[in-house]
C-alpha positions in Angstrom: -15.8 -2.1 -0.8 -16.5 -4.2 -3.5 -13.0 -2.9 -6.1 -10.7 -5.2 -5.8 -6.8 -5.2 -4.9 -4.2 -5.6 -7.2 -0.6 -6.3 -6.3 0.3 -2.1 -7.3 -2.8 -0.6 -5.1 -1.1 -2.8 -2.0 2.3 -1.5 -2.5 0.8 1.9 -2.7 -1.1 1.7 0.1 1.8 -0.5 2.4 4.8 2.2 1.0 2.1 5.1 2.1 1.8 4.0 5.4 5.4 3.5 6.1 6.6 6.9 4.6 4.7 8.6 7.3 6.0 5.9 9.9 7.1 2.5 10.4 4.3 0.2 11.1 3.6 -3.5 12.3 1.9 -6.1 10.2 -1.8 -6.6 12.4 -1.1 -2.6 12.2 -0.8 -2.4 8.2 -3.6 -5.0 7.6 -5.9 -2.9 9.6 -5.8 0.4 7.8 -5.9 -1.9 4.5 -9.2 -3.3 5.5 -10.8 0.4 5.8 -10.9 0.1 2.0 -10.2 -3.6 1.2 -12.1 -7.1 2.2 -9.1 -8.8 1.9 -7.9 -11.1 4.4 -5.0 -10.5 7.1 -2.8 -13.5 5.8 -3.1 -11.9 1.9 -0.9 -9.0 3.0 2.0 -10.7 4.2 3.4 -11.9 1.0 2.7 -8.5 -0.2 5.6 -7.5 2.8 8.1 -10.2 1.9 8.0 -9.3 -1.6 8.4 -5.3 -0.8 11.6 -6.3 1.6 12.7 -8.8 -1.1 12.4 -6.0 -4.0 14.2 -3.2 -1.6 11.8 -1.0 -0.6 11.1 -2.1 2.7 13.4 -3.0 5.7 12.3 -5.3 8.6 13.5 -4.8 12.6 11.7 -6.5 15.5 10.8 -4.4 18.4 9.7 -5.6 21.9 6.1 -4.8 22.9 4.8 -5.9 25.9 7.0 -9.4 26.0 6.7 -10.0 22.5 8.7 -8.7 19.6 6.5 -7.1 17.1 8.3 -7.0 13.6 8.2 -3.2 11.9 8.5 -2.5 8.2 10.4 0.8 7.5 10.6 2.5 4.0 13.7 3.0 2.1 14.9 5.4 -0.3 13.9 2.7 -3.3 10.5 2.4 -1.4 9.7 6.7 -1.5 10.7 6.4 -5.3 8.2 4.0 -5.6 5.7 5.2 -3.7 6.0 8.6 -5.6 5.7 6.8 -9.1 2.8 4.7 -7.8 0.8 7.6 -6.6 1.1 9.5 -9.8 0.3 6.3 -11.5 -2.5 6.4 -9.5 -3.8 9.8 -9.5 -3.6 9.7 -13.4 -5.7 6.6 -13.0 -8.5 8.1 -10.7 -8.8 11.7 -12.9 -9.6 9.4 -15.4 -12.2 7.0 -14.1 -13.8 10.2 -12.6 -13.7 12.1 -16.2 -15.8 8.9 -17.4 -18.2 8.5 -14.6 -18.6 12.3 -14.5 -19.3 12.6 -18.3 -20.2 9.2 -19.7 -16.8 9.1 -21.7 -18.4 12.0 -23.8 -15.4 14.2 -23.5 -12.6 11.9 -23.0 -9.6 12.7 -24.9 
């Protein structure tokens, strides 16, 4: 996809992930990439600074013979999430209002 990434469409898309269930770094930066060029090593600071900020938690957990280190949501992280994703959906209705009527009607 050629839109790029800002620092709020990561956290959206990292705290939407782990609401529905904890998940591994390689495992994150994979369903990233379905709609993001960006590279694996971009999306760790992006991890450190949602632990660091309180919205995610970190445990390791063993996976054949090597620890694999899961980020869980928190209650913080789910308030976030929510206010991102009606950031967001605000956002998109009103890109799609202009690309579906030129700005014409835009109020």
């Amino acid at each position: 996809m050629i839109f790029p990434m800002n620092a709020p469409m990561f956290d959206l898309l990292v705290l939407s992930v782990t609401a529905k269930e904890d998940a591994y770094g390689y495992q994150l930066s994979q369903i990233i990439k379905k709609v993001s060029n960006t590279k694996d090593s971009t999306l760790y600071p992006v991890l450190k600074r949602l632990q660091e900020q309180g919205f995610l938690t970190v445990y390791d957990q063993s996976y054949q013979g090597r620890n694999r280190r899961y980020y869980q949501i928190t209650e913080a992280g789910r308030q976030h999430c929510q206010m991102l994703s009606e950031d967001w959906k605000l956002y998109r209705d009103a890109i799609d209002l202009i690309v579906r009527t030129g700005g014409m009607n835009y109020e």
